[in-house]
Structure formats: structure tokens, C-alpha cells
C-alpha positions in Angstrom: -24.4 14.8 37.0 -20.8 15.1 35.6 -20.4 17.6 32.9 -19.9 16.3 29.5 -16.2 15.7 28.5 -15.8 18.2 25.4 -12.5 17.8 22.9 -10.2 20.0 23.3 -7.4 18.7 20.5 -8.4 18.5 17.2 -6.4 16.8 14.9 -5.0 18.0 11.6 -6.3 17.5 8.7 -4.5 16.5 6.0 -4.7 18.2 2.2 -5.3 17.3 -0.8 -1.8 17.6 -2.0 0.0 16.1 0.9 -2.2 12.8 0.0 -0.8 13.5 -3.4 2.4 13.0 -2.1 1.7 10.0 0.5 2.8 6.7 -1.4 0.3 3.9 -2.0 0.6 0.5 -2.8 -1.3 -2.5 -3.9 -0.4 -5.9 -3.1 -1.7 -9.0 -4.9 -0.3 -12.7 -5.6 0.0 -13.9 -9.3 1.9 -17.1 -11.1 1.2 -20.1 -11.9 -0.7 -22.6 -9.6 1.5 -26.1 -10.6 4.6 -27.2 -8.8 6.6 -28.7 -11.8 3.9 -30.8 -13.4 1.6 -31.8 -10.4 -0.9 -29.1 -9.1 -0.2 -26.8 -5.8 -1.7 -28.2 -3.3 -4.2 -26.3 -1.2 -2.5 -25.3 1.5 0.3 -24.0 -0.1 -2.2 -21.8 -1.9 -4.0 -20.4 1.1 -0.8 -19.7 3.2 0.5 -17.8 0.2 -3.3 -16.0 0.2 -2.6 -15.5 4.2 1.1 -14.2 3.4 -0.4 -11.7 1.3 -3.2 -10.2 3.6 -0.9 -10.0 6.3 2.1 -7.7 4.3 -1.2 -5.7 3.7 -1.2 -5.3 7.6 2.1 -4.1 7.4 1.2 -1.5 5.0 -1.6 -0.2 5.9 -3.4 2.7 6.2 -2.3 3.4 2.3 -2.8 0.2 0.3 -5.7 -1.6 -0.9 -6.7 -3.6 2.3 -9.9 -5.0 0.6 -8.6 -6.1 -3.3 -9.6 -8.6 -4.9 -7.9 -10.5 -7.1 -9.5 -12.8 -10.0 -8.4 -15.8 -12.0 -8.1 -14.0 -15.3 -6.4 -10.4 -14.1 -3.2 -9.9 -16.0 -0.2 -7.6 -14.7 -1.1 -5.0 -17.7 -5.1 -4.4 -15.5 -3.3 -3.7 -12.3 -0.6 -1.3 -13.8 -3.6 0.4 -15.7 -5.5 0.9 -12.5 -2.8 2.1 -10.9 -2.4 5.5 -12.3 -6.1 6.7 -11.3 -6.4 5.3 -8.1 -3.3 7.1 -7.4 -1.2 3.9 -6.6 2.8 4.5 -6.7 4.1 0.8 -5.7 3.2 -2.8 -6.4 4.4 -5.3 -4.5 3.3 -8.9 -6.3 4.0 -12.3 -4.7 4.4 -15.6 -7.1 4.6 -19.1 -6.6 6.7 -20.5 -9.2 6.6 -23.7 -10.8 9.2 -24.6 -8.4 8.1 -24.2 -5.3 9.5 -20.9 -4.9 8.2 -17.8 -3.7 9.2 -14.8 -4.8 8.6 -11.0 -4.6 8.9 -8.4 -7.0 8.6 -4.5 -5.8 7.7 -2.3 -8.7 7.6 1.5 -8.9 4.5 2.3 -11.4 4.5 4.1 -14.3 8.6 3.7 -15.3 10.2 1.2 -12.7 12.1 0.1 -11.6 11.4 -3.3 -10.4 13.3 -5.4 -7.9 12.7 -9.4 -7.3 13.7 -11.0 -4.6 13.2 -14.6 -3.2 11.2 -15.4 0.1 13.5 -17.7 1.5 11.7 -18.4 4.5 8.4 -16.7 5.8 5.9 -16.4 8.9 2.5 -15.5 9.2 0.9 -13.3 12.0 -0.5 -16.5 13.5 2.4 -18.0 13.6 4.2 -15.1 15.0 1.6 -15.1 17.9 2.3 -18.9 19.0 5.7 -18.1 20.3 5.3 -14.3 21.3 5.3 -14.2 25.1 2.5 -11.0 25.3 0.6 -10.6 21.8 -0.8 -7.4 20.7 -5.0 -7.7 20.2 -5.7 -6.8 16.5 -6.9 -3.4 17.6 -7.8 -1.0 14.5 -6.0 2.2 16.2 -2.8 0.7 15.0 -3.3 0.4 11.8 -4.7 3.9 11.4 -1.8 5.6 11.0 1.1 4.1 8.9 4.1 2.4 10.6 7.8 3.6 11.4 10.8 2.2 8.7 13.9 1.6 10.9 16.5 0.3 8.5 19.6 -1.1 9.4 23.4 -2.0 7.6 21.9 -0.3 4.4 23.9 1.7 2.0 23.8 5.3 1.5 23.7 8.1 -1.1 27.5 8.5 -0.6 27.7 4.8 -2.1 27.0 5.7 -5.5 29.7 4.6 -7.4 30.5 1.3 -5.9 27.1 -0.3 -5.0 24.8 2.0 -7.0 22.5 -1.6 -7.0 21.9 -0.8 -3.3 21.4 2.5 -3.5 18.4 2.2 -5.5 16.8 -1.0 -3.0 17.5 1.6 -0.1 15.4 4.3 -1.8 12.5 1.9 -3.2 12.1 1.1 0.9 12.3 4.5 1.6 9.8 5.4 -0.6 7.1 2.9 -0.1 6.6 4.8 3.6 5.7 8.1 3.5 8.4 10.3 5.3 7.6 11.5 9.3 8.4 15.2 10.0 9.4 15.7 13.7 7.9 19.0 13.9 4.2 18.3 12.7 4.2 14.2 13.8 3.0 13.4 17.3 4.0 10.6 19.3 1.2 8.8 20.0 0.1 8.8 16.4 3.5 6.3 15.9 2.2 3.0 16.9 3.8 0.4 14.5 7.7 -0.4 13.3 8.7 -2.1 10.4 12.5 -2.6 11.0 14.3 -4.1 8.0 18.0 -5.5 8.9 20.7 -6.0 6.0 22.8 -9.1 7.1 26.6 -8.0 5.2 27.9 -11.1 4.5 25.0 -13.0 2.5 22.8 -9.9 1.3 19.3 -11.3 3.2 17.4 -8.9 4.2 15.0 -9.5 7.0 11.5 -8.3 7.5 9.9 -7.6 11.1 6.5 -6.0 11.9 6.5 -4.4 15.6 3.7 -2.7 18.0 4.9 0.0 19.7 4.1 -1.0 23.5 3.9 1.4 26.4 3.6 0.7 30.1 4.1 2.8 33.3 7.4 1.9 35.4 6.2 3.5 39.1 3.2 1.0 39.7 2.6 -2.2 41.0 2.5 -5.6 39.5 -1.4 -5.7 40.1 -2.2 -2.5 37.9 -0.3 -3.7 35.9 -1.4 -7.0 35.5 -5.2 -5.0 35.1 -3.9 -2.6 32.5 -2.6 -5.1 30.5 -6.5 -7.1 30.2 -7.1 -4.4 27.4 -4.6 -4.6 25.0 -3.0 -8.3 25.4 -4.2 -11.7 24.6 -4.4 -14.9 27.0 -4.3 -13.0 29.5 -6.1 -13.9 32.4 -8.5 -12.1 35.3 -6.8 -11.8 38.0 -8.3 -14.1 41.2 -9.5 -11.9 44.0 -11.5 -14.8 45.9 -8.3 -15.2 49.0 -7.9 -11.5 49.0 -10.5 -9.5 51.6 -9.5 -6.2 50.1 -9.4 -4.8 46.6 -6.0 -3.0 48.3 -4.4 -5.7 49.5 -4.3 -6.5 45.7 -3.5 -3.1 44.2 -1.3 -2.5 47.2 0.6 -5.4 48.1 4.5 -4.7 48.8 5.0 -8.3 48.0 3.6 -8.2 44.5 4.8 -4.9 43.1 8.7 -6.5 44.1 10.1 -8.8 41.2 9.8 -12.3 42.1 11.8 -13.9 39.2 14.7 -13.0 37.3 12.7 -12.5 33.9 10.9 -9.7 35.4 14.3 -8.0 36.1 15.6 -8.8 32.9 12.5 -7.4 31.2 12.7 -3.8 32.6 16.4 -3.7 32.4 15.6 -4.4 28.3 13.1 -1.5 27.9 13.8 1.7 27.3 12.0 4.3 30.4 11.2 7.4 29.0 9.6 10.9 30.7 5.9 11.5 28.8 3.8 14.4 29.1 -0.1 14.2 28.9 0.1 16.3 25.5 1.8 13.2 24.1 0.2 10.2 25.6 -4.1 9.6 24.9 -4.4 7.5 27.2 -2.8 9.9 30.2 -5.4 12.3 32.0 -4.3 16.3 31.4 -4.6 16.5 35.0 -1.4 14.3 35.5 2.0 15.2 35.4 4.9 13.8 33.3 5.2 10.2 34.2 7.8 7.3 33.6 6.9 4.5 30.8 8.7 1.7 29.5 8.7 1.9 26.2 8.9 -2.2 24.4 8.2 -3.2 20.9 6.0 -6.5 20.3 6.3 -8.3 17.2 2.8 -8.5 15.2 4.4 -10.5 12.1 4.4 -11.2 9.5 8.3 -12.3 9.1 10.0 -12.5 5.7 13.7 -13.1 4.9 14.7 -11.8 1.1 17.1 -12.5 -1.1 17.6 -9.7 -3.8 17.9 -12.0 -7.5 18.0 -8.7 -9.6 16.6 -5.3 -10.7 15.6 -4.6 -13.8 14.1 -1.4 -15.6 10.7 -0.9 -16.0 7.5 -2.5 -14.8 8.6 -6.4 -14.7 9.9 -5.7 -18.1 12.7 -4.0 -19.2 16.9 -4.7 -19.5 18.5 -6.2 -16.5 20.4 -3.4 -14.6 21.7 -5.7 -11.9 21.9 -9.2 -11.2 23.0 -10.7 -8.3 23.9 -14.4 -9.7 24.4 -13.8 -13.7 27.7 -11.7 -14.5 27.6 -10.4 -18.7 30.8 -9.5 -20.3 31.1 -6.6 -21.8 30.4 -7.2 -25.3 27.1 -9.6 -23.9 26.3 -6.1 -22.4 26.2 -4.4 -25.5 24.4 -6.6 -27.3 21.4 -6.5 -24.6 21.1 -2.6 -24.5 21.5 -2.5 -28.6 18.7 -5.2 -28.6 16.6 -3.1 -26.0 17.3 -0.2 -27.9 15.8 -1.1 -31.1 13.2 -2.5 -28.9 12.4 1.1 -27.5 12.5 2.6 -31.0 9.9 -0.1 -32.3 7.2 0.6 -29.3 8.0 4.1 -29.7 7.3 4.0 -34.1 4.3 1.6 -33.2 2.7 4.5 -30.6 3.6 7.3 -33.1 1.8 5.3 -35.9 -1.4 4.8 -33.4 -1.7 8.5 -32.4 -1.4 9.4 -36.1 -4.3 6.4 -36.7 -6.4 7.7 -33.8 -5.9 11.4 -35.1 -6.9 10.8 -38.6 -9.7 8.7 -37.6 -11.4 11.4 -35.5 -10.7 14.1 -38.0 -12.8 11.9 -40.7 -14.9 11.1 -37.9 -15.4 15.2 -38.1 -15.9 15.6 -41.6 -18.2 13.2 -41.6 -20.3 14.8 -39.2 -20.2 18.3 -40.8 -21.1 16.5 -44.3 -24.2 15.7 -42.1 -25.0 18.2 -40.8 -24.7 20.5 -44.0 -26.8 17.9 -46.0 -29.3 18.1 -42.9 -29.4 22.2 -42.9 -29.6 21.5 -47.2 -32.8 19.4 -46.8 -34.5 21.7 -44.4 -34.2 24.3 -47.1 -35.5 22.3 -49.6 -38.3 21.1 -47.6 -39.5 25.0 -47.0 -39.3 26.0 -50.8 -41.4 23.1 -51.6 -44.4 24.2 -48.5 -44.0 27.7 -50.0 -44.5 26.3 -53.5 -47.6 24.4 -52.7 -49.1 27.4 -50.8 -48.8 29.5 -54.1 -50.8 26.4 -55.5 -52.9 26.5 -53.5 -53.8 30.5 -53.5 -53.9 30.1 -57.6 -56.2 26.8 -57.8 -58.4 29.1 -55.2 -58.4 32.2 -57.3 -59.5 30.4 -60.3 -62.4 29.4 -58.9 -63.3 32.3 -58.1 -63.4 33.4 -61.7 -65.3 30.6 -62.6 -68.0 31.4 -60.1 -68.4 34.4 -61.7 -68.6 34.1 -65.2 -71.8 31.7 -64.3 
């Protein structure tokens, strides 16, 4: 009998501060159900639903895969929840009484928030129909979280022209918690999400990718076999004409390419030398080996249109906006109104805190007045037992006396 494989690579454990530190996000739909004045229809509704459950793909391991929303939650419940459950982005999609959908990103407690518009959007099902090899919904790949690849976005150094895109670079950057190339290992990366700027209109394009490997120095029939486990439609292979198991796994015929997509396919990939330390699924017995490395969408797809950012948590002045330009004196007049706006919230809390600490202070006086009247009436209550006792003792003696004198 074989001996019993025993692990020999643990993995590390992550602390209780760096999951401090990892960002979390919830995602949820909210708006109105009515296109102008005639209901949404159905379907609208559920692939709106569908949109939402598959950007909580995307995200995942750190959002709330399994939330549910309900018809009378308000944005206020969610930004309240957010604080102990340790959530540090919201990402809310609406259907407007236009038609539109739209996405806001928010940064909780303080902002700031940034709306876009979905111009056009797929879902993972979609995305499946036209993929030539799509990825089985396997949970390893959504165990870890995925790799951001940003492209044709603006930098630190790009303050003080576009500071506006600046600050949608960092809120991307932020909703993924950072990889360290020292302490992550390869395997553990298994999903992209590459977002790509376009410079002339501003768009912004979404894409969700599996991280495919496959090994280069085999033929066509292992791979056709290796591929059974992770791909879909994909059929068994039909051994009934062959007399051998080899003549399959060995023929020179099939490991050559046979059609120009198969050339064109390797010639795309990019062949890498792998180790068994950083490939699972290669034995430690083997040596480095060559594998194609080849990214497969997953979906979903979402093309955004930045409308504008504004401070706070969906409510707070404008800072940007991408289609509505204020003069100057327009500019003033919104922060002086937002400023006398701050100072009122900020006089109203003051005022509650002084309410709240009054109220608990009587609530203590109160309770001492009790307690003091309590201790009072125990007192009371033992001066009149040791009153009756001394009755008592007197009402005794006197009889006594009178049994004597007869």
C-alpha cells in the first residue's frame, strides 16, 4: 500500500492587522424601478440583479458575496453597516428613470464618491457565448483576490493638471489590496482585472480574466485530456478507431499543428520556465518545465464614462464635473453655500452631544436620588422593628407585675 501523501507547504496565515488593512467592499443596486412614467420591465430588472452578482465575482474574496438587499434599505443602513463590518468601498448600481445605468464608487466614512455611466455592459453568460475555451466556475479562483493591470492612467506626477484623474487612479488602486513580490506566490494569482483608459473620449473599460496555464512540450492528445478539467464543451476524446492508448498520446501526426489557428495561438502566448515550488499542480519530482501562459476572459464587461466626483458619501460639493463647467463666481457661491451647510450639521451635532450629555447626567442624579431614598427607607424601616421590640419587651414586663401583685 502507498504511503500516505503528507503536506509539506503550509500556507501563511494572515493577521489580524494585515486583514485590517485589506480593502472590502459591498456592492448592491438601488434607484428607482420606473423608466419615465411606465414601470421597468422585468428583465431589465433581473439583468441589472445579474450585473450586480457578477461585479461581485470580480471582487471577490473581500466583498459581501451573499448580501441581500431589501425594498426599503436606504443608502444611510448600508453606510452605517459599513463601519463595523469593516467595509472601506461601496460600489452602488442605479437604474434611472431614464433608462440609464449608472455607477457610483464611494470611499466610506468621508468620500469621495465618483459616478460614472455604464454605457454598454456584459454579463458572464454572455461573455461565455463567444469565448472560444471558457473557464469552469471553479471556486479556487476566487479564493484569492484578482491582479489590477491598469493601463493609459494618470500618475502622481499629474497633480496639477488632471488632479480629477489622479484621484479615479487611486480609488482603483485602492479597491485591490496591494501584492508584494516577496511574500506573494504565483500560483496564488489566478484572476486579472485589467482596466484600459481610451485618451481621446475618457471610457474606461472593464475586463475580468483567468489566468490560464498549459505545458508547451506535449502533444495535442494530453493536451486535449488536460484541458477535460478545467474547460467547458469540451468533449471526450473518441478512442473507438485507435487499438492503442499510445497511438493517441503518441501520435507524431497529432502533436504537429494542423491549422493555422493553432500556430497563431502559441505564437500569442507568452512560454515561461516554472519550477514545482511555483506551480500546484506540478509533481516536486519534476524539473522546471515550459508553460504557456494565456488569459481567458470570465466577464463581466463594463465600459464607463466618468460624469463627476464629488465629496463625500453621494453627498457633498461637486469637485469635478466632466460635462458642467461653473465660473468662478458660481464656484464661490457653491463652496460658501456648502460651507454654511458644514457649520449647521456641525452646530446641530454639537447641540445633540450636549442633549445626550445632559440627559444622562440627570439620568444619574436620578438614580442616586433613588438610591439614597432607598438606603433612607431601609433605615427607617429598622428603627421602627427596634421600636416595636422595646414594645414588645415593656407590654411583657408588665405583665409580669401584674401576675404578681395577684
Amino acid at each position: 500500500m502507498a504511503a500516505r501523501k503528507s503536506k509539506k507547504r503550509t500556507h501563511v496565515q494572515i493577521s489580524e492587522e494585515d486583514m485590517d488593512k485589506i480593502p472590502k467592499s459591498m456592492i448592491f443596486k438601488m434607484g428607482s424601478k420606473k423608466v419615465g412614467s411606465v414601470a421597468a420591465s422585468p428583465a431589465s430588472q433581473h439583468a441589472l440583479t445579474q450585473l450586480v452578482r457578477d461585479t461581485r465575482c470580480a471582487m471577490e474574496p473581500h466583498t459581501a458575496g451573499k448580501l441581500r438587499e431589501r425594498k426599503g434599505n436606504k443608502l444611510r443602513d448600508f453606510v452605517t453597516m459599513a463601519g463595523p463590518l469593516g467595509v472601506s468601498h461601496l460600489m452602488i448600481f442605479t437604474k434611472g428613470e431614464s433608462g440609464m445605468t449608472s455607477l457610483r464608487m464611494a470611499r466610506v466614512p468621508r468620500g469621495p464618491t465618483l459616478h460614472f455611466k455604464v454605457s454598454q455592459y456584459s454579463l458572464i453568460k454572455d461573455v461565455r457565448k463567444f469565448v472560444r475555451s471558457p473557464k469552469s466556475n471553479d471556486g479556487k479562483l476566487y479564493k484569492q483576490p484578482p491582479l489590477l493591470v491598469m493601463n493609459n492612467f494618470s500618475l502622481k506626477s499629474d497633480d496639477a493638471t488632471n488632479p480629477h484623474e489622479t484621484l479615479v487612479t487611486q480609488m482603483f488602486q485602492n479597491m485591490f489590496p496591494p501584492l508584494s513580490a516577496q511574500n506573494t506566490r504565483i500560483p496564488s494569482i489566478r484572476r486579472v482585472v485589467m482596466l484600459n483608459k481610451d485618451k481621446e473620449t475618457g471610457s474606461i473599460e472593464f475586463r475580468h480574466y483567468a489566468i490560464d496555464t498549459r505545458p508547451v512540450d506535449v502533444t495535442r492528445g494530453v493536451k486535449k485530456l488536460t484541458k477535460l478539467k478545467h474547460k467547458l464543451r469540451k468533449k471526450i476524446p473518441n478512442l473507438s478507431k485507435k487499438q492503442d492508448m499510445a497511438d493517441y498520446l503518441l501520435d507524431p501526426d497529432a502533436g504537429a499543428f494542423t491549422s493555422d489557428s493553432d500556430m497563431s495561438e502559441v505564437e500569442e502566448d507568452a512560454i515561461v520556465d516554472l519550477n514545482p515550488d511555483d506551480d500546484d499542480e506540478m509533481p516536486l519530482e519534476e524539473g522546471p518545465s515550459k508553460r504557456a501562459v494565456k488569459l481567458v476572459e470570465i466577464g463581466p464587461r463594463m465600459t464607463l464614462d466618468l460624469i463627476k466626483i464629488e465629496d463625500g458619501v453621494c453627498s457633498g460639493k461637486v469637485l469635478h464635473h466632466t460635462r458642467i463647467k461653473k465660473s468662478e463666481a458660481e464656484i464661490k457661491k457653491l463652496e460658501k453655500r456648502h460651507s454654511s451647510a458644514a457649520k449647521i450639521k456641525a452646530d446641530r451635532k454639537a447641540e445633540q452631544l450636549a442633549n445626550v450629555k445632559a440627559k444622562t447626567e440627570k439620568k444619574g442624579r436620578m438614580a442616586r436620588g433613588k438610591e439614597k431614598a432607598k438606603l433612607k427607607g431601609d433605615d427607617g424601616d429598622e428603627e421602627n422593628e427596634a421600636g416595636d421590640d422595646e414594645d414588645e419587651e415593656n407590654e411583657a414586663d408588665q405583665e409580669d407585675d401584674d401576675e404578681d401583685d395577684e
